[in-house]
PDB file of N, CA, C, O and CB in Angstrom:
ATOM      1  N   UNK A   1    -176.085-227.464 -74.869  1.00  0.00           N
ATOM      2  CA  UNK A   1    -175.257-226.603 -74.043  1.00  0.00           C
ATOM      3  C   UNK A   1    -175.676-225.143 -74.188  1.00  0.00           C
ATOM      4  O   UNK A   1    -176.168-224.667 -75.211  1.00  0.00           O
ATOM      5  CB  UNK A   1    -173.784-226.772 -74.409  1.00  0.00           C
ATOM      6  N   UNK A   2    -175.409-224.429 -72.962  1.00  0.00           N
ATOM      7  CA  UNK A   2    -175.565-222.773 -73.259  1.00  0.00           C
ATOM      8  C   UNK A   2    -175.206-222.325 -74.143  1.00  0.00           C
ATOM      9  O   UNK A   2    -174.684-223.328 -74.629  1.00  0.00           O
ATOM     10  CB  UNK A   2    -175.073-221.932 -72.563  1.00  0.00           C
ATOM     11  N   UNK A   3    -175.000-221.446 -74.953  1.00  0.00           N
ATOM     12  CA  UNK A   3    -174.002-220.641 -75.668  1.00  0.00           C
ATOM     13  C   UNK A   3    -174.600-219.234 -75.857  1.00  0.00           C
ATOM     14  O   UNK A   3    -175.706-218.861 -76.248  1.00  0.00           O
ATOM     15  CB  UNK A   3    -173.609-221.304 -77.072  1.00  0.00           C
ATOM     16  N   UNK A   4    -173.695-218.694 -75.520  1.00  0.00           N
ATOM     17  CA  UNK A   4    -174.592-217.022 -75.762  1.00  0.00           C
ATOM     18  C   UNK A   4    -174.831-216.387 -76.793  1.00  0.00           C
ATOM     19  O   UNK A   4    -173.826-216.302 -77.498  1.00  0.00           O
ATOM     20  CB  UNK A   4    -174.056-215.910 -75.244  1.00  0.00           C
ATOM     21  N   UNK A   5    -176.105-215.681 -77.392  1.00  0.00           N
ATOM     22  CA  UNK A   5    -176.791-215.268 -78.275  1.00  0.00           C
ATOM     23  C   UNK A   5    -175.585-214.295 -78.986  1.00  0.00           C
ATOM     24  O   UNK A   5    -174.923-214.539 -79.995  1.00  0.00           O
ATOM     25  CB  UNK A   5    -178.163-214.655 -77.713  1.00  0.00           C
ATOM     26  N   UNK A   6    -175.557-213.547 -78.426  1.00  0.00           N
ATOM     27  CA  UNK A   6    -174.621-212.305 -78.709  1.00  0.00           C
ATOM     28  C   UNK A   6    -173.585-211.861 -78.067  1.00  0.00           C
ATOM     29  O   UNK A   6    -173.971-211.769 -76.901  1.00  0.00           O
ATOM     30  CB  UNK A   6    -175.187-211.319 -78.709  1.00  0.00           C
ATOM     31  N   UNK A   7    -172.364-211.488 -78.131  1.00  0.00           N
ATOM     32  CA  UNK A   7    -171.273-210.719 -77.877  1.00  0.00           C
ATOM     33  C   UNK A   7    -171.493-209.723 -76.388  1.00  0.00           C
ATOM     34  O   UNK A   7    -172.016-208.634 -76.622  1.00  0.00           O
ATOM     35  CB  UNK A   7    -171.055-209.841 -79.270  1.00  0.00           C
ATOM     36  N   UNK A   8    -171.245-209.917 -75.334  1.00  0.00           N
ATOM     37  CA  UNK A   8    -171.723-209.242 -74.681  1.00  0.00           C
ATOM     38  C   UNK A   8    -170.728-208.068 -74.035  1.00  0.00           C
ATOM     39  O   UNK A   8    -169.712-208.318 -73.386  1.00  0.00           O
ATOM     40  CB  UNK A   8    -172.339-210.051 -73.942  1.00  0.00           C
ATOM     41  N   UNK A   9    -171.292-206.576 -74.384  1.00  0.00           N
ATOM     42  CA  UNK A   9    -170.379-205.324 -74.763  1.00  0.00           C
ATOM     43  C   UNK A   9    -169.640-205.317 -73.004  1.00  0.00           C
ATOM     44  O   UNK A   9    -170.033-205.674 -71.894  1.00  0.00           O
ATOM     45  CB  UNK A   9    -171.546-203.517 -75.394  1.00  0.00           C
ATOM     46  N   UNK A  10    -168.201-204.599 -73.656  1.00  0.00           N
ATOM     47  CA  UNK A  10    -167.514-204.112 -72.535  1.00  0.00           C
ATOM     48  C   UNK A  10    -167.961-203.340 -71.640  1.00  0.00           C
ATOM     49  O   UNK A  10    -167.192-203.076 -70.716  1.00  0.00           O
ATOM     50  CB  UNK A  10    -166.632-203.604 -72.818  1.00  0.00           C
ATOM     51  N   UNK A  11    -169.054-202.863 -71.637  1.00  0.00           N
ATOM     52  CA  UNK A  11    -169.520-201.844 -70.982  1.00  0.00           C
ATOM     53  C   UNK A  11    -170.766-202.612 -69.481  1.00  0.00           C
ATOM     54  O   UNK A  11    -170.804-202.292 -68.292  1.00  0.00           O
ATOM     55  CB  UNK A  11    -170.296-200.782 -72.370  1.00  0.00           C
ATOM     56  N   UNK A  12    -171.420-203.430 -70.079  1.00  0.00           N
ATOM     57  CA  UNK A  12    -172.298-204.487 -69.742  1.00  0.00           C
ATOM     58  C   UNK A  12    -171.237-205.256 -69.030  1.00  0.00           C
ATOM     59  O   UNK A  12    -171.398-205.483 -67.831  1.00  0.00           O
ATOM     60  CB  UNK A  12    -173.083-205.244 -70.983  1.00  0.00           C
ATOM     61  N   UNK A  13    -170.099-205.708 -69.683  1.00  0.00           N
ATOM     62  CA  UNK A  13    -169.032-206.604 -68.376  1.00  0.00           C
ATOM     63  C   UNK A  13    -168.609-205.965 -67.627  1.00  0.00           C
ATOM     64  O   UNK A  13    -168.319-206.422 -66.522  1.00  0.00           O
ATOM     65  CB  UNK A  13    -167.777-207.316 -68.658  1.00  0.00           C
ATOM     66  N   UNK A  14    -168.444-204.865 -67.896  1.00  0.00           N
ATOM     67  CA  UNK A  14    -167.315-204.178 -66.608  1.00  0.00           C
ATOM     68  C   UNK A  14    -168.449-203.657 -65.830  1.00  0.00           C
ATOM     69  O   UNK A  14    -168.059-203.622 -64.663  1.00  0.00           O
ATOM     70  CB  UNK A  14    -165.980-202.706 -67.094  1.00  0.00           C
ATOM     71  N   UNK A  15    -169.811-203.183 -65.910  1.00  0.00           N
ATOM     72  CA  UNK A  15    -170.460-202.738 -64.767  1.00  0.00           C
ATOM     73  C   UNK A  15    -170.806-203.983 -64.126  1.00  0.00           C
ATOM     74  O   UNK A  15    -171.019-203.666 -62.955  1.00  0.00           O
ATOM     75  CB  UNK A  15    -171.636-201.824 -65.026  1.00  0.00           C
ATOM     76  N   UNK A  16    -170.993-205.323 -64.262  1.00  0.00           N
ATOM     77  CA  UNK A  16    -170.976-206.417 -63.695  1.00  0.00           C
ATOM     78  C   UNK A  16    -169.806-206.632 -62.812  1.00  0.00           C
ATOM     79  O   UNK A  16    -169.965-206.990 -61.645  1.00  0.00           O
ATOM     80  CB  UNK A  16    -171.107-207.299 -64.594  1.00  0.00           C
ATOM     81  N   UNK A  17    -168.894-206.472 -63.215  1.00  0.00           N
ATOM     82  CA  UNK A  17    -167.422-206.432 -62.138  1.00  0.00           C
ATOM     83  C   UNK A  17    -167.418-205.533 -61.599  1.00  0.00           C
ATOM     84  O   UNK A  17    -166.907-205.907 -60.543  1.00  0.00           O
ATOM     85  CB  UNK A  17    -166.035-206.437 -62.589  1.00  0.00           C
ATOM     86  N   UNK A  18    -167.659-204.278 -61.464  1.00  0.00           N
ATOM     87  CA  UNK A  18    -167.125-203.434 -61.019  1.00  0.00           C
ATOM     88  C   UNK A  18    -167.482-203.277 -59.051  1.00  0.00           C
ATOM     89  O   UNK A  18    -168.510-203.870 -58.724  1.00  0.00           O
ATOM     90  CB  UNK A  18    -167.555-202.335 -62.055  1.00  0.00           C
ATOM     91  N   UNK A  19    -166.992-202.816 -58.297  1.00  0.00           N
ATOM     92  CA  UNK A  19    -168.174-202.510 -57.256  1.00  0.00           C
ATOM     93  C   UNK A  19    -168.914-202.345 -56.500  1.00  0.00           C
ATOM     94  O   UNK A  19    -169.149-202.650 -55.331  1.00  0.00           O
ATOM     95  CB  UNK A  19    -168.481-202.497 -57.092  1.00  0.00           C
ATOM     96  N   UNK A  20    -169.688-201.280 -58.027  1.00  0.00           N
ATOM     97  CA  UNK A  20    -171.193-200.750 -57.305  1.00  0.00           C
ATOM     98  C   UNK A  20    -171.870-201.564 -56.248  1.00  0.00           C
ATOM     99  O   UNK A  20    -172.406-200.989 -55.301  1.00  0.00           O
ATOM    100  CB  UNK A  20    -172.352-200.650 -58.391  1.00  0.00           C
ATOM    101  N   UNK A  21    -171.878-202.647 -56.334  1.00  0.00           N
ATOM    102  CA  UNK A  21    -173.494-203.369 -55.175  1.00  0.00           C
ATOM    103  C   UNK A  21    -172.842-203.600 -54.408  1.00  0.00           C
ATOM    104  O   UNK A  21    -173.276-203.433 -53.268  1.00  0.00           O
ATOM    105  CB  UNK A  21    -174.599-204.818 -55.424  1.00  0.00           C
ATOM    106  N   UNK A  22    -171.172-204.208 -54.604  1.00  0.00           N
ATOM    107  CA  UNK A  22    -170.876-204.392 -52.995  1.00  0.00           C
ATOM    108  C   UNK A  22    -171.224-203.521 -51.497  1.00  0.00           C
ATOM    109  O   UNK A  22    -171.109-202.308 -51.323  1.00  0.00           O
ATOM    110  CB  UNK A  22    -169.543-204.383 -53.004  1.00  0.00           C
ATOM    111  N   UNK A  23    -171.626-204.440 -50.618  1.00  0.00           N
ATOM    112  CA  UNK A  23    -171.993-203.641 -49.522  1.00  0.00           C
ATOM    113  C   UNK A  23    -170.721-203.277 -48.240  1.00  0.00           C
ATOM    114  O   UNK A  23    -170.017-204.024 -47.560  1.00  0.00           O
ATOM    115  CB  UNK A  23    -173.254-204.471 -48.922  1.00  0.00           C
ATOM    116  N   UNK A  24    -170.847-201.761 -48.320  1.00  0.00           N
ATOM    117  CA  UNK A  24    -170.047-201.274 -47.694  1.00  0.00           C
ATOM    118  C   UNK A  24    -169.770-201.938 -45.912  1.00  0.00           C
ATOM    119  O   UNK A  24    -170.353-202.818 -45.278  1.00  0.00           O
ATOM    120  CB  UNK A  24    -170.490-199.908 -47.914  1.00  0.00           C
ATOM    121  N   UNK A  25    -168.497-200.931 -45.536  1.00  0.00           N
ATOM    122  CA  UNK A  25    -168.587-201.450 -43.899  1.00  0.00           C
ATOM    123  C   UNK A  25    -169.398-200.721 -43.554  1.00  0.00           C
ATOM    124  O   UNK A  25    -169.801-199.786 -44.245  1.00  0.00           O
ATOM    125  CB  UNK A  25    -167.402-201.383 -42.874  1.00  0.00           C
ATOM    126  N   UNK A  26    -169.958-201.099 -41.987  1.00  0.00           N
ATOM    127  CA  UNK A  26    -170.952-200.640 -41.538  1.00  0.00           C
ATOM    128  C   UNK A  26    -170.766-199.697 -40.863  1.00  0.00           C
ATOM    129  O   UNK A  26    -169.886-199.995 -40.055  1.00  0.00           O
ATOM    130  CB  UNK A  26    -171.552-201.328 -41.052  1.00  0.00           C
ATOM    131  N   UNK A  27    -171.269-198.186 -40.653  1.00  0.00           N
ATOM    132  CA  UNK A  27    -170.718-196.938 -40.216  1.00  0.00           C
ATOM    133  C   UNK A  27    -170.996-196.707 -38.572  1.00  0.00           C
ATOM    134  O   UNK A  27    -172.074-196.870 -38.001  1.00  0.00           O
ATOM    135  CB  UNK A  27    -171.392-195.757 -41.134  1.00  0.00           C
ATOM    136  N   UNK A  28    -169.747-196.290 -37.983  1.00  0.00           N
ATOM    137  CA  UNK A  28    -169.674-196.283 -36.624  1.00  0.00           C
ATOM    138  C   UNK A  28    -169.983-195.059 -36.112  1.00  0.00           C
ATOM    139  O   UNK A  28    -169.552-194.154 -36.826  1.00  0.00           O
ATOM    140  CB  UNK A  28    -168.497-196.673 -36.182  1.00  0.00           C
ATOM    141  N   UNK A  29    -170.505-194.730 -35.248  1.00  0.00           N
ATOM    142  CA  UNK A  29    -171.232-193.750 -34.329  1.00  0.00           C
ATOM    143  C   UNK A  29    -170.653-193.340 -33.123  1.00  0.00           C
ATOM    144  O   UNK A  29    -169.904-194.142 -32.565  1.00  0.00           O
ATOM    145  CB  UNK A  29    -172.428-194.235 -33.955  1.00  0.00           C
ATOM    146  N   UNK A  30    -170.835-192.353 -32.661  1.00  0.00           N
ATOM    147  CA  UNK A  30    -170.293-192.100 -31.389  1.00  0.00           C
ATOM    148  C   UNK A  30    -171.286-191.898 -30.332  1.00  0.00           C
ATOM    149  O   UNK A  30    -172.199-191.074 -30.364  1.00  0.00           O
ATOM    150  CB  UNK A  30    -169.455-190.996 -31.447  1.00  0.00           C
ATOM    151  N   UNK A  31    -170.985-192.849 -29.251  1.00  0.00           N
ATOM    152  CA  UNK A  31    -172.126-192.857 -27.913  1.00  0.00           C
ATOM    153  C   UNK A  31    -172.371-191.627 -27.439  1.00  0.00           C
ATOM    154  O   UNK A  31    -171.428-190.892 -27.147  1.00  0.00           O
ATOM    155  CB  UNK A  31    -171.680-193.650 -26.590  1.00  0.00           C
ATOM    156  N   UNK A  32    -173.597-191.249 -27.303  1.00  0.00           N
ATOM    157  CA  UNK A  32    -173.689-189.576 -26.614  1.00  0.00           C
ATOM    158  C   UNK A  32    -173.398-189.500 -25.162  1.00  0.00           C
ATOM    159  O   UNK A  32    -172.980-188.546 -24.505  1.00  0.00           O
ATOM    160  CB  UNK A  32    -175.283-188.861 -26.719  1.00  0.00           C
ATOM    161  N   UNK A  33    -173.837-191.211 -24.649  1.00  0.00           N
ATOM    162  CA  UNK A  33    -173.397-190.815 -22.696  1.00  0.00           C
ATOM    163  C   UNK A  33    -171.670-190.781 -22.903  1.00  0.00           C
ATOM    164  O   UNK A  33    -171.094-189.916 -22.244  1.00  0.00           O
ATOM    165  CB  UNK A  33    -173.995-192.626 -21.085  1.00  0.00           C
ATOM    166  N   UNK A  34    -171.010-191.474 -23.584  1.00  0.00           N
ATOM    167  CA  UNK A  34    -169.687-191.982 -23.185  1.00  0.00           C
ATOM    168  C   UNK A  34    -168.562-191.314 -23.910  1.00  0.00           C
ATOM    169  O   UNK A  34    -167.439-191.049 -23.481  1.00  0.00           O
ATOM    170  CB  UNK A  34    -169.603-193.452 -23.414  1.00  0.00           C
ATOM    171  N   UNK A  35    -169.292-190.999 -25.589  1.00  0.00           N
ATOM    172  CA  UNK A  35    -168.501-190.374 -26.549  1.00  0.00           C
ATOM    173  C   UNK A  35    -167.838-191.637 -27.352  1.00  0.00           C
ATOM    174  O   UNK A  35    -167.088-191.194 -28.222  1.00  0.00           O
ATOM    175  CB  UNK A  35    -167.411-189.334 -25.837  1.00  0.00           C
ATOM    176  N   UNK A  36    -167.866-192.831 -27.343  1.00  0.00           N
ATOM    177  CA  UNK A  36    -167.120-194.173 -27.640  1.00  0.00           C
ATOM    178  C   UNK A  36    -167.913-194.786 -28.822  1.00  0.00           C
ATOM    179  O   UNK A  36    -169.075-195.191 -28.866  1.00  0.00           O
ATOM    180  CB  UNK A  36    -167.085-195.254 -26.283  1.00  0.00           C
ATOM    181  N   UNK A  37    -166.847-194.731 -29.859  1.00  0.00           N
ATOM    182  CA  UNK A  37    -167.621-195.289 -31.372  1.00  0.00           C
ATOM    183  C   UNK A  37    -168.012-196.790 -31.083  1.00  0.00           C
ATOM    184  O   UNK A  37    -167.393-197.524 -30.312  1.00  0.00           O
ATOM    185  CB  UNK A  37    -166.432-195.270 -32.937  1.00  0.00           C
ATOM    186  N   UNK A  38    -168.863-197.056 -31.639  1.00  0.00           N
ATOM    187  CA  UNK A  38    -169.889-198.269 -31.639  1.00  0.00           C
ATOM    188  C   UNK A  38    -170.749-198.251 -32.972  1.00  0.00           C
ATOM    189  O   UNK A  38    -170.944-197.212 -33.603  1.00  0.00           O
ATOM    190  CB  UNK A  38    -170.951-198.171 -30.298  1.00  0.00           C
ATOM    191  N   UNK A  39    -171.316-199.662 -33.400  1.00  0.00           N
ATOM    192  CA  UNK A  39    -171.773-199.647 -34.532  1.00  0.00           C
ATOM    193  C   UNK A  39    -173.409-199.594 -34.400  1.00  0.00           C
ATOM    194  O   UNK A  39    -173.950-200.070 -33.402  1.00  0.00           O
ATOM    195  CB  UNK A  39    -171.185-200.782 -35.246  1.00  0.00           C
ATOM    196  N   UNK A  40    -174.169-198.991 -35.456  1.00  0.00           N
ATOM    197  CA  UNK A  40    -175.320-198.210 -34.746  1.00  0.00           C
ATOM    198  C   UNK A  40    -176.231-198.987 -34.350  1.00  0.00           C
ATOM    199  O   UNK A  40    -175.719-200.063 -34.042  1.00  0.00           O
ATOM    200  CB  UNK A  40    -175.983-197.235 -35.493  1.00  0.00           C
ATOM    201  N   UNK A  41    -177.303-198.985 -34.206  1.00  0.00           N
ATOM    202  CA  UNK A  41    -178.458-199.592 -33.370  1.00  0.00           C
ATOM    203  C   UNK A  41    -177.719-200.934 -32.626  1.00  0.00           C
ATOM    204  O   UNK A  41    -177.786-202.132 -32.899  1.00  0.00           O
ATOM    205  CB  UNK A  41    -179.904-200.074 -34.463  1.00  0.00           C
ATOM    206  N   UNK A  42    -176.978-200.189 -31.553  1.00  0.00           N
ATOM    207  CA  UNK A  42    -176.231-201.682 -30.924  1.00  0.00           C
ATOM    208  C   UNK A  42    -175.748-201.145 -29.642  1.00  0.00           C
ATOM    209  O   UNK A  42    -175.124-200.085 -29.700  1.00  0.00           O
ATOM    210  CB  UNK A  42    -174.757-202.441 -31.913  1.00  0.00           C
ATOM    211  N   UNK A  43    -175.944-201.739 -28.408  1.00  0.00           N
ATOM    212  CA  UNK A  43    -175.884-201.015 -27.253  1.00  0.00           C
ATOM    213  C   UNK A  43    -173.905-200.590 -26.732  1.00  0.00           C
ATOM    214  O   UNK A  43    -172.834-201.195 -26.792  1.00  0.00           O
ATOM    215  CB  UNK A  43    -176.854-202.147 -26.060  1.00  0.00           C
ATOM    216  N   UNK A  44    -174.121-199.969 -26.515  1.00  0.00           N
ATOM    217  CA  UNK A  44    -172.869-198.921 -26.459  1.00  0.00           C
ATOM    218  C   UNK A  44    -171.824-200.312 -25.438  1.00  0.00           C
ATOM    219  O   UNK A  44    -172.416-200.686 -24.426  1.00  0.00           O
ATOM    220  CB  UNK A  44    -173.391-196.863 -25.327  1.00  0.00           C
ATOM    221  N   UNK A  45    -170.633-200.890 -25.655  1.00  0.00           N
ATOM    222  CA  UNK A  45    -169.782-202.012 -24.827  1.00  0.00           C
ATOM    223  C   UNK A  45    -169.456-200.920 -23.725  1.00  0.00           C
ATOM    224  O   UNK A  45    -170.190-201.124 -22.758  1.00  0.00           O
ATOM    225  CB  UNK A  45    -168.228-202.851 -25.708  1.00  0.00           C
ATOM    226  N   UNK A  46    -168.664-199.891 -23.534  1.00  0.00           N
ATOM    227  CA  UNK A  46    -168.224-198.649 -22.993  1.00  0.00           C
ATOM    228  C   UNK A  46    -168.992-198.760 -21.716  1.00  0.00           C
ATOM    229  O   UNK A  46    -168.466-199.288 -20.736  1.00  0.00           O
ATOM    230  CB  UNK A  46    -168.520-197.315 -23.904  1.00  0.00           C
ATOM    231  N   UNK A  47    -170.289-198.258 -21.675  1.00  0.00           N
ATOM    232  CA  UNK A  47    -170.974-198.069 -20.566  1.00  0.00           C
ATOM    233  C   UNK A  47    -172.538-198.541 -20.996  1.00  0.00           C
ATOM    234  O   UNK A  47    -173.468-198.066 -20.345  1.00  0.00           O
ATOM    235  CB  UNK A  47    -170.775-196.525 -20.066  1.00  0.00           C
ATOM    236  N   UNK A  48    -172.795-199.406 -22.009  1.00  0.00           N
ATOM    237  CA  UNK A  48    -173.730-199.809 -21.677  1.00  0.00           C
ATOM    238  C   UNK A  48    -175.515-199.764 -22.051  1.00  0.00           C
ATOM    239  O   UNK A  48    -176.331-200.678 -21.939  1.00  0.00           O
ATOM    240  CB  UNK A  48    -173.376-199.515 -20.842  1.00  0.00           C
ATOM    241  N   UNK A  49    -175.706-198.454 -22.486  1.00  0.00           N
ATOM    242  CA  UNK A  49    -176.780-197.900 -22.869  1.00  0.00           C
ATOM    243  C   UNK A  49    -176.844-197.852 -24.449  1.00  0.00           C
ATOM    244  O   UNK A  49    -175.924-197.802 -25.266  1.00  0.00           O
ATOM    245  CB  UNK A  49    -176.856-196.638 -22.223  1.00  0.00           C
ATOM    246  N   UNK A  50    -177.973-197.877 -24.594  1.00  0.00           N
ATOM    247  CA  UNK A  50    -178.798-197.568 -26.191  1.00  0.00           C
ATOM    248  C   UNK A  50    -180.000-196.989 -25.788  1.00  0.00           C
ATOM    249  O   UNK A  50    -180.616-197.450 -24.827  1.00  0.00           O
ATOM    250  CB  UNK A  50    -179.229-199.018 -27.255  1.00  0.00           C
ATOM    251  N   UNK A  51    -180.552-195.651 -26.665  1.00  0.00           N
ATOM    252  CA  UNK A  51    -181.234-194.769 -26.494  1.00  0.00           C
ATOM    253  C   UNK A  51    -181.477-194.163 -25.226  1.00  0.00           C
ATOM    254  O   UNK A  51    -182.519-193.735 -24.730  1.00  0.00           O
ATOM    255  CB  UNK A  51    -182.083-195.076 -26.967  1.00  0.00           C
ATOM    256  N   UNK A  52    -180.489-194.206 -24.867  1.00  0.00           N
ATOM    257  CA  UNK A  52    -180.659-193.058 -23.660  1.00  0.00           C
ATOM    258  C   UNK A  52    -180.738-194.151 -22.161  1.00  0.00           C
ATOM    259  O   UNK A  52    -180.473-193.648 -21.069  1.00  0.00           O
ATOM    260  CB  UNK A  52    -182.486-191.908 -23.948  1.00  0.00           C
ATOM    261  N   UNK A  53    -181.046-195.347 -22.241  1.00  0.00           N
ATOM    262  CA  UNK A  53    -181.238-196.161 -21.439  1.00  0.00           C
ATOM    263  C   UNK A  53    -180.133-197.226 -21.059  1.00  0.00           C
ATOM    264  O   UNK A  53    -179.285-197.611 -21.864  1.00  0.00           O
ATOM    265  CB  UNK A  53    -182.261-196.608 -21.831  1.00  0.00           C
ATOM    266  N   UNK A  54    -180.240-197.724 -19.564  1.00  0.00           N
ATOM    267  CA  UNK A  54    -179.192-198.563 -19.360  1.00  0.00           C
ATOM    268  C   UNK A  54    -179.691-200.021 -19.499  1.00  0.00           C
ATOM    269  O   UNK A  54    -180.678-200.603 -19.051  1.00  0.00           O
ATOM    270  CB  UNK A  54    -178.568-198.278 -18.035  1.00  0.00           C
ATOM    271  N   UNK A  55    -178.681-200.393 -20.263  1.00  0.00           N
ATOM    272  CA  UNK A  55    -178.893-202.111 -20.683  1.00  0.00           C
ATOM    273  C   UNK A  55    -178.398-202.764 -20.318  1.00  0.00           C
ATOM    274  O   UNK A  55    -178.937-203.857 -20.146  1.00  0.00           O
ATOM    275  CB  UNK A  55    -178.757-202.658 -21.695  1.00  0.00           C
ATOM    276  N   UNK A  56    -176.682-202.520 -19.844  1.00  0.00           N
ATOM    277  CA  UNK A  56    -176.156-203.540 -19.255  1.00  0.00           C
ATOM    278  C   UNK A  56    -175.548-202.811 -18.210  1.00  0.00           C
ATOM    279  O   UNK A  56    -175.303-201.609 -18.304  1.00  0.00           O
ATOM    280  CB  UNK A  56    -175.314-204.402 -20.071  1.00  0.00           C
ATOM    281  N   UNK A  57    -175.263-203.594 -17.078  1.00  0.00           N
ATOM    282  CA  UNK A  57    -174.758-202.722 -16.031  1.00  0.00           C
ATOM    283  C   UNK A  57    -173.073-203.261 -16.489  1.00  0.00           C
ATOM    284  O   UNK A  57    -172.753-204.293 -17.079  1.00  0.00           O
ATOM    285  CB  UNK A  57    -175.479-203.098 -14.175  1.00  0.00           C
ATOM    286  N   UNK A  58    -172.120-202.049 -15.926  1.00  0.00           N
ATOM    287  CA  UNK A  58    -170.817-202.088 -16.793  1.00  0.00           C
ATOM    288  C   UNK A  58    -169.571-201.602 -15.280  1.00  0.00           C
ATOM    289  O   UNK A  58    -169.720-200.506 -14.740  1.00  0.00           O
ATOM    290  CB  UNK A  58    -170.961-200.593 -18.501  1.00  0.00           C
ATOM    291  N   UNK A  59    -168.737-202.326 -14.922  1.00  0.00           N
ATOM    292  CA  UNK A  59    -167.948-201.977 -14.274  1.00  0.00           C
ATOM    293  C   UNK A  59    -166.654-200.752 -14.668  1.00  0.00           C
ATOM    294  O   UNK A  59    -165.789-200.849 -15.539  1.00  0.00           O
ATOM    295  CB  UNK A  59    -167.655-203.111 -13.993  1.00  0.00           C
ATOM    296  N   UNK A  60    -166.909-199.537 -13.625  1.00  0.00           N
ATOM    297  CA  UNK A  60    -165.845-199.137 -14.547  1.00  0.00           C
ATOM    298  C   UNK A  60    -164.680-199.196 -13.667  1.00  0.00           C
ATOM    299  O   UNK A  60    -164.492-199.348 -12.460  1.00  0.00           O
ATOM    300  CB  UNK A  60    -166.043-197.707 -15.239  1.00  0.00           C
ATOM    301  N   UNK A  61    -163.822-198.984 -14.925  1.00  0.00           N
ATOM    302  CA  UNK A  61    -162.434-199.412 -13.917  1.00  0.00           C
ATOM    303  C   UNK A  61    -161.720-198.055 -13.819  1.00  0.00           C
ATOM    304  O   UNK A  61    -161.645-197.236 -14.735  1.00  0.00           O
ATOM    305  CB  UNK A  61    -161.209-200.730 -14.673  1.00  0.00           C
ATOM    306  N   UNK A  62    -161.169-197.918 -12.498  1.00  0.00           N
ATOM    307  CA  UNK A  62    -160.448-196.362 -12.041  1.00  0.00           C
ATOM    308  C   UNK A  62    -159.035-196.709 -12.134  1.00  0.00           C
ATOM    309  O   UNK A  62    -158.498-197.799 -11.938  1.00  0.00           O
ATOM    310  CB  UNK A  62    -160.812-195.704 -10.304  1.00  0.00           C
ATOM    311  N   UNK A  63    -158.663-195.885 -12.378  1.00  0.00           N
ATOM    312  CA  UNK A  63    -157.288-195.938 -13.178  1.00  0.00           C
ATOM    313  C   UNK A  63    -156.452-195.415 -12.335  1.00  0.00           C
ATOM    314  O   UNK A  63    -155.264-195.299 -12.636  1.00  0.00           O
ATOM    315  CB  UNK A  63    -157.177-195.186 -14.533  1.00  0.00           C
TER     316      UNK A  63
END
């Protein structure tokens, strides 16, 4: 069976729990044609475009 060599310090466990590596949420951006946060390298739902270009054509609705 395993058994561990040595005592392994509080300091060594708690940076294992702690956390650091978890990966954060992913940071949202604001579209420059539309102004509408979106998550980055991902074509804007709003109106449509990523880098300056139109990707999807988008109905807008008049209010």
């Amino acid at each position: 069976m395993a058994v561990p060599k040595r005592k392994v310090s509080k300091a060594r466990r708690d940076k294992r729990r702690s956390n650091v590596w978890k990966l954060d949420l992913p940071s949202m951006h604001k579209c420059p044609k539309c102004g509408e946060y979106n998550l980055a390298h991902r074509v804007c739902r709003a109106c449509g475009t990523y880098d300056g270009k139109e990707i999807i054509k988008t109905e807008k609705k008049d209010a």
